[in-house]
C-alpha positions as CSV (number, residue, x, y, z in Angstrom):
1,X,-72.0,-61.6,-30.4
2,X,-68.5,-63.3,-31.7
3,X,-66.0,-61.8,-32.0
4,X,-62.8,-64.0,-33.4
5,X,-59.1,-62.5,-32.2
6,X,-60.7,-61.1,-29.3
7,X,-57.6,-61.6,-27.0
8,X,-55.6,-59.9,-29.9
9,X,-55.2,-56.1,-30.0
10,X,-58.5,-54.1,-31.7
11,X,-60.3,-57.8,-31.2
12,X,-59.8,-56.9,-27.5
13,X,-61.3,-53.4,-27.6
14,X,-64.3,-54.2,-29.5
15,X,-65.2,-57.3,-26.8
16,X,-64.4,-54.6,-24.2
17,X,-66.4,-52.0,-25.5
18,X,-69.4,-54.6,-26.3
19,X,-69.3,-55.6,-22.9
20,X,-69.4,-52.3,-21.2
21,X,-72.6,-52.2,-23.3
22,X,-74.0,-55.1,-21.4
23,X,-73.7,-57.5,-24.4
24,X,-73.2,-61.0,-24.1
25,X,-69.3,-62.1,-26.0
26,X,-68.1,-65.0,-26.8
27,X,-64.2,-65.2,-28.9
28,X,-62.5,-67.2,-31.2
29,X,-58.6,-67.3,-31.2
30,X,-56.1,-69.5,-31.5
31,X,-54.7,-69.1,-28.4
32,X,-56.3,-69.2,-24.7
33,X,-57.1,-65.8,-23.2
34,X,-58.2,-67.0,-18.9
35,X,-58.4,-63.3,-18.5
36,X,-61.3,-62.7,-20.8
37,X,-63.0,-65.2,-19.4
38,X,-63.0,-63.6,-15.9
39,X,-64.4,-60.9,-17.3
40,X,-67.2,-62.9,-18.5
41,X,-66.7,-64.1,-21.8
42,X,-67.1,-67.4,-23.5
43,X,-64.1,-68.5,-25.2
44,X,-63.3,-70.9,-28.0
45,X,-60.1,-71.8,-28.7
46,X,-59.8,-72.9,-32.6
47,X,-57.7,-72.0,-35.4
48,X,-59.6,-70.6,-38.2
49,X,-58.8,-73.1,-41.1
50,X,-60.9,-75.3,-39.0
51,X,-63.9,-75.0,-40.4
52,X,-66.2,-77.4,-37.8
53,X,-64.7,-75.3,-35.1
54,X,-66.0,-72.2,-37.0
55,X,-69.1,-73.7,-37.7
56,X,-69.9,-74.4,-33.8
57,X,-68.5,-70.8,-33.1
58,X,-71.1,-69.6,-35.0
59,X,-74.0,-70.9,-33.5
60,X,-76.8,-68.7,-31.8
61,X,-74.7,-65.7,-33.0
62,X,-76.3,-62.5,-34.5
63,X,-73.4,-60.3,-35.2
64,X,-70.2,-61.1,-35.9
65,X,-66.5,-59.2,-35.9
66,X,-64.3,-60.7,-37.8
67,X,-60.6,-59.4,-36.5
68,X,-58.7,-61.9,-36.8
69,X,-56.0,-62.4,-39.4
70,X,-52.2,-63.0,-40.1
71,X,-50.4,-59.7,-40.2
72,X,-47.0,-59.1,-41.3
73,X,-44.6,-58.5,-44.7
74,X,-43.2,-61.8,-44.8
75,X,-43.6,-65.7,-44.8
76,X,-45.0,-68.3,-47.2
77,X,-48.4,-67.5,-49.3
78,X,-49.7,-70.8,-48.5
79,X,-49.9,-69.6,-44.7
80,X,-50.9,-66.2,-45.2
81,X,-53.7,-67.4,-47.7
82,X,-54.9,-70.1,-45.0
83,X,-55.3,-68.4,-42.5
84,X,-56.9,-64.7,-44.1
85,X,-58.8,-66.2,-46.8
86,X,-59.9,-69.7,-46.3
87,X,-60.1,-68.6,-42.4
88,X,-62.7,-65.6,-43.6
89,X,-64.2,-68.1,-46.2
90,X,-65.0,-70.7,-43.2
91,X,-66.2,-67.9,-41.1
92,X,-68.9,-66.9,-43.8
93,X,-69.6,-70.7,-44.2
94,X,-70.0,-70.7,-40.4
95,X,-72.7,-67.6,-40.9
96,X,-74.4,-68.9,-43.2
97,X,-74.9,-72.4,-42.0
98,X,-75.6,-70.8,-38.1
99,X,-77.9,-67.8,-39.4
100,X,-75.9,-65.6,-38.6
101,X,-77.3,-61.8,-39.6
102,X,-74.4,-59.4,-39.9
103,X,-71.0,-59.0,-40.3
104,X,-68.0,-56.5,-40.0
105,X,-64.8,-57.7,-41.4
106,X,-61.6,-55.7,-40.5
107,X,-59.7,-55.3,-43.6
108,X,-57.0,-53.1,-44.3
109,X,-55.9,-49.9,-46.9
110,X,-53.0,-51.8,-47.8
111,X,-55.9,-53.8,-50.1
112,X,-55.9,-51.0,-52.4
113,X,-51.7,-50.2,-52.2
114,X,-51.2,-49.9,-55.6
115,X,-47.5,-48.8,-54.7
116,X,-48.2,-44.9,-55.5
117,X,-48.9,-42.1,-52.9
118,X,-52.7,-41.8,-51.4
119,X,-53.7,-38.1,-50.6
120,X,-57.2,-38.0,-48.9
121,X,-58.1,-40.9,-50.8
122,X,-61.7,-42.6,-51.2
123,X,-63.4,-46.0,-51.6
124,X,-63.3,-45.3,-55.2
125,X,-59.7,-46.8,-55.3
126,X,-59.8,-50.1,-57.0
127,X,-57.8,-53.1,-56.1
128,X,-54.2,-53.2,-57.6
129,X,-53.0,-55.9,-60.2
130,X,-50.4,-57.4,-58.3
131,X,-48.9,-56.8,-55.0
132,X,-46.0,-56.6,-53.3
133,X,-46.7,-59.2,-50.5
134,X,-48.9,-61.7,-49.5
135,X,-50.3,-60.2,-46.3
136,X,-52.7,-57.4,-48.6
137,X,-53.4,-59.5,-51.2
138,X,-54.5,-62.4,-48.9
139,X,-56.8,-60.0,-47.1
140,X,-58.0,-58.7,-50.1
141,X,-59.3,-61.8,-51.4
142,X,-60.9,-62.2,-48.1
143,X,-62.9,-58.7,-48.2
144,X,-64.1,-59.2,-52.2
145,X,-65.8,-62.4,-50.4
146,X,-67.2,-61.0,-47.7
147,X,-68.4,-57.9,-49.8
148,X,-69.9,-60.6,-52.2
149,X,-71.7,-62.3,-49.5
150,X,-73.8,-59.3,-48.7
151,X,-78.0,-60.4,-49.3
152,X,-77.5,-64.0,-49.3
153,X,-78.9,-66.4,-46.5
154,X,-80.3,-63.1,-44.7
155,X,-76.8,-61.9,-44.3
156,X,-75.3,-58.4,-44.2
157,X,-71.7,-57.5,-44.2
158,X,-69.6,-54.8,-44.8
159,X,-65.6,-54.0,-43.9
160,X,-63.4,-51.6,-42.4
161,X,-60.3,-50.8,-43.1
162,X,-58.3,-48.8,-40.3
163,X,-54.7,-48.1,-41.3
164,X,-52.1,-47.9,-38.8
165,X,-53.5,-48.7,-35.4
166,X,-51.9,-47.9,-32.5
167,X,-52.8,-47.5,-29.1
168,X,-52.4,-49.4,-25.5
169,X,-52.6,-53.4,-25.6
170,X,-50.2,-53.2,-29.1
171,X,-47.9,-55.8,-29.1
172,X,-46.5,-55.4,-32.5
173,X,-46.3,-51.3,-34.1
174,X,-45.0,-49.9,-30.9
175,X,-42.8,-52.7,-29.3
176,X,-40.9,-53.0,-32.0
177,X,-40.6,-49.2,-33.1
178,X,-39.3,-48.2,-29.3
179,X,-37.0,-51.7,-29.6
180,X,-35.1,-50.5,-32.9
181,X,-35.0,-46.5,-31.5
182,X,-33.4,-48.4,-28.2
183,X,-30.9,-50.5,-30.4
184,X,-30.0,-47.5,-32.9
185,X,-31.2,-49.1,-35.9
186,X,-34.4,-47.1,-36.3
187,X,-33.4,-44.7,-39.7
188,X,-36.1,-42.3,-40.9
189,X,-37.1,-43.9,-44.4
190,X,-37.3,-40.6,-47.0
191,X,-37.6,-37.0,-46.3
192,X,-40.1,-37.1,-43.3
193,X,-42.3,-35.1,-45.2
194,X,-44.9,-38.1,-45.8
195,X,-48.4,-37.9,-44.4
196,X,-50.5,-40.7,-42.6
197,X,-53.9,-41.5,-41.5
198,X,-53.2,-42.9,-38.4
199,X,-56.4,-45.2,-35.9
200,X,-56.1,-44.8,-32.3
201,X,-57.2,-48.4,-31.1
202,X,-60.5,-47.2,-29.4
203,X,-61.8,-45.1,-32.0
204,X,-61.6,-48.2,-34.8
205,X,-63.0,-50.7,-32.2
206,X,-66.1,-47.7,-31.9
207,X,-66.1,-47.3,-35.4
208,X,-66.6,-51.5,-35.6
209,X,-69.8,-51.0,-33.0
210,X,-71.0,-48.2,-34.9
211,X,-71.1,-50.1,-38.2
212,X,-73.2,-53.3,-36.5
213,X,-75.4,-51.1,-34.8
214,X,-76.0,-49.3,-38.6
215,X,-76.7,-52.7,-39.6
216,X,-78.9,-53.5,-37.0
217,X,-81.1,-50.5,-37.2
218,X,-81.7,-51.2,-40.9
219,X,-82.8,-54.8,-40.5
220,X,-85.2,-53.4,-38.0
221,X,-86.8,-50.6,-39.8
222,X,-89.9,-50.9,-42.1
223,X,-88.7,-48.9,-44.4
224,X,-84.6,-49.2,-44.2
225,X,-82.4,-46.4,-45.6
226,X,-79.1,-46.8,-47.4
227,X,-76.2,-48.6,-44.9
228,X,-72.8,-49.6,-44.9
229,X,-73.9,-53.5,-46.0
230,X,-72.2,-54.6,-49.5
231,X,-69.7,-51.8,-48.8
232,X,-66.0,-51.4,-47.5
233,X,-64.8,-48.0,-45.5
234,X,-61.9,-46.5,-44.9
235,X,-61.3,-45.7,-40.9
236,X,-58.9,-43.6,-39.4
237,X,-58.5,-39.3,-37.7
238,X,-59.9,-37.4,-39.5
239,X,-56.6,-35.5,-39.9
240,X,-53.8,-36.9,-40.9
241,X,-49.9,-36.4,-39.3
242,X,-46.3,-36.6,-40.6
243,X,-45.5,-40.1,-39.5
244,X,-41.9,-39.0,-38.8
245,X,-43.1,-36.3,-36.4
246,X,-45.2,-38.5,-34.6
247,X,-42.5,-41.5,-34.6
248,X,-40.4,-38.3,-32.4
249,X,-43.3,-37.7,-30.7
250,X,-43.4,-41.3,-28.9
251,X,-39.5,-41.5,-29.0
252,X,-40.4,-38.4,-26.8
253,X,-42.8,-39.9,-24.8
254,X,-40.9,-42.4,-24.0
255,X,-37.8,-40.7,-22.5
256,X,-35.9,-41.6,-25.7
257,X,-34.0,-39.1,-28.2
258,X,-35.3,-38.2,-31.5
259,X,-35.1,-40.2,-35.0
260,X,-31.6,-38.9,-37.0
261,X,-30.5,-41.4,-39.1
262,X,-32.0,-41.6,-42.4
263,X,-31.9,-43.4,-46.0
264,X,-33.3,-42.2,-49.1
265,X,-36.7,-43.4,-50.2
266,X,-34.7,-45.3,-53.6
267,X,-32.3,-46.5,-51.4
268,X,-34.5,-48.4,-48.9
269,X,-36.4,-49.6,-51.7
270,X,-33.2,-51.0,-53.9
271,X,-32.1,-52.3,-50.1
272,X,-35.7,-54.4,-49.7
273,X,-35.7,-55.3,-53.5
274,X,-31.5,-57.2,-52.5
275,X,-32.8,-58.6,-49.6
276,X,-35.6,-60.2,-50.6
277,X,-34.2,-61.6,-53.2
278,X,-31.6,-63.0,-50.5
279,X,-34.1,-64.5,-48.5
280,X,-35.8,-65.9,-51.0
281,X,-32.4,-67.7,-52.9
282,X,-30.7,-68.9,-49.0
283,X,-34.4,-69.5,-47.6
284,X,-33.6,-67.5,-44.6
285,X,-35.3,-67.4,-41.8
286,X,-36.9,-64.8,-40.1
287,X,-38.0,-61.4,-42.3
288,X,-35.8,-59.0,-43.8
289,X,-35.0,-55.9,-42.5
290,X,-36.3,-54.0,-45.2
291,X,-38.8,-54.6,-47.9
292,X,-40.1,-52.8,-51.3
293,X,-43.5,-52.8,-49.5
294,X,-41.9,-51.8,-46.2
295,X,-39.7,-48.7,-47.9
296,X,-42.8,-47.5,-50.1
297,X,-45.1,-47.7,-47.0
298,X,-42.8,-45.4,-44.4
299,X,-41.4,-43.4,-46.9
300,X,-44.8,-42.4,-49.3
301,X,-48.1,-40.4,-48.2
302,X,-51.1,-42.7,-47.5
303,X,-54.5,-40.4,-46.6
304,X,-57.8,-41.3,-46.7
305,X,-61.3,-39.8,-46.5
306,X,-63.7,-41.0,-44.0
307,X,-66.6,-39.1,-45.4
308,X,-68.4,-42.0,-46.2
309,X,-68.0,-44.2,-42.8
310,X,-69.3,-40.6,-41.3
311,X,-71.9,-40.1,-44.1
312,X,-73.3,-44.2,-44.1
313,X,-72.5,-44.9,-40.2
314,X,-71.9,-41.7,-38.7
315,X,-68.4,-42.7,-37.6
316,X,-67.2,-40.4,-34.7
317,X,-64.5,-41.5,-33.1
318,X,-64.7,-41.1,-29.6
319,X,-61.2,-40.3,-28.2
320,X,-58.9,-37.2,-29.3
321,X,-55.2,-37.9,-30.5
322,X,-53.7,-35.9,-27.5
323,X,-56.0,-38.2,-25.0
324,X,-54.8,-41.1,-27.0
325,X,-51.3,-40.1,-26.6
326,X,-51.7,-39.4,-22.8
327,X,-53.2,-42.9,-22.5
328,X,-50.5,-44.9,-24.5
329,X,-47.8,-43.3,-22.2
330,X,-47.2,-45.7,-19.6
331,X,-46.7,-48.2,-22.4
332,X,-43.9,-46.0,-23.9
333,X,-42.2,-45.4,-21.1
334,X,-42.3,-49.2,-20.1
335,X,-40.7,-50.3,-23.3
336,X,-38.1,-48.0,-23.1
337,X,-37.4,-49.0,-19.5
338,X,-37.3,-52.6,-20.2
């Protein structure tokens, strides 16, 4: 099995949970990861815009996890586009040119962020006209054409979208929430009334292995059933929280006090509107502060239904929020103590 971003944070999990299974891994990243290799898996190093590298990935593989991607709310298209689209359109080029049989693409719910609230929304959402940065369009380029690819050369796929992992191993949610809360410029964005579907890192790696193995039943029956392939889930708890809660509730985890600054949800979106318009007229470096997709995504309600992961894959996600909490600990309390 491949999985590419296996050193990175869910990529990591999955190749973990695949080899406590007994499975044999190999990963694609860019970077070099020794320890994974200690623990027994073959690793490529390769960008994903290279699409001979791909290609050789590929081979002898029967299920691939595509984690992969470039995240964040800022930076050129041409990058974000490189390495999320043409990097998922080499992988399916790899799969089908190495026979490849399935695969599960992580995508995201911010493919769908139309800029209004989400209450307990469904895959019924369709994808917005425009967007307000590259990072969701980019990705959801990538899904329509791994969705499209589903039935040809032999291949199934299907994605999954988990919003807002967290969990231990994150180097980006957490880190940079406890450094702002330790620096005093974390504000609470809105009235702290908003609602979230939140994915504890474990349960959307699961949710990844419960898809294949869907996949890999129905290829094996005589007379298949209906399965996640040609289709995209949402993945998260099945309850949702109020994000500003559980921001306090890791603040509080981590020995540190409690959010009480705060703007308005029209003034951080007027604030990300300024200064990306800055950045884009002085060609600053870095990424703004704030951002009109930034504002709208801490300040709004975005819930989603996993009825259909549970109804197509039987999605159960194997660890509770309060064990997650108790296991992402030591990881708060290290930031704040750094």
């Amino acid at each position: 099995m491949l999985v590419t971003g296996g050193g990175g944070f869910l990529g990591r999990h999955i190749v973990t949970q695949l080899l406590v299974r007994g499975a044999t891994v190999r990963s694609l990243s860019r970077r070099d990861y020794a320890d994974l290799r200690t623990l027994g898996v073959e690793t490529v190093q390769a960008d994903l815009q290279d699409l001979d590298a791909v290609r050789l990935a590929c081979e002898g593989v029967d299920v691939l996890f595509h984690t992969a991607a470039l995240p964040g709310v800022w930076g050129p298209r041409a990058l974000y586009y490189g390495i999320n689209t043409q990097g998922t359109l080499n992988i399916l080029e790899g799969c089908h040119r190495a026979g490849v049989k399935h695969l599960i693409y992580t995508s995201s719910p911010s493919v769908v962020y139309d800029g209004q609230p989400h209450l307990d929304a469904d895959e019924s959402l369709p994808y917005p006209a425009t967007y307000l940065c590259h990072y969701p369009e980019t990705k959801a380029l990538a899904e329509q054409a791994v969705l499209a690819a589903n039935g040809i050369d032999g291949l199934t796929t299907t994605a999954l979208r988990p919003h807002l992992i967290w969990g231990p191993g994150d180097n980006h949610l957490i880190p940079r929430l406890i450094q702002r809360a330790k620096t005093g410029r974390l504000r609470r964005v809105g009235d702290g009334t908003n609602l979230v579907s939140m994915s504890y890192v474990e349960n959307a790696a699961a949710a990844h292995l419960q898809a294949a193995d869907r996949l890999l039943s129905a290829a094996s029956a005589e007379t298949p059933s209906a399965t996640p392939a040609g289709r995209a889930y949402f993945i998260n708890e099945a309850e949702p929280v109020r994000l500003w809660e559980w921001v306090d509730t890791l603040l509080q985890l981590a020995g540190l006090p409690p959010v009480k600054k705060s703007v308005s949800a029209r003034t951080a979106r007027v604030i990300g509107r300024l200064m990306e318009g800055a950045y884009h007229l002085f060609r600053l470096s870095g990424e703004p502060m704030m951002t009109r997709f930034v504002a709208s995504q801490l300040s709004q309600s975005h819930t989603y239904s996993i009825a259909a992961a549970q109804r197509d894959f039987g999605y159960a996600p194997p660890v509770t929020v309060a064990e997650g909490m108790h296991r992402l600990s030591p990881l708060l309390q290290s930031l704040a103590n750094k």
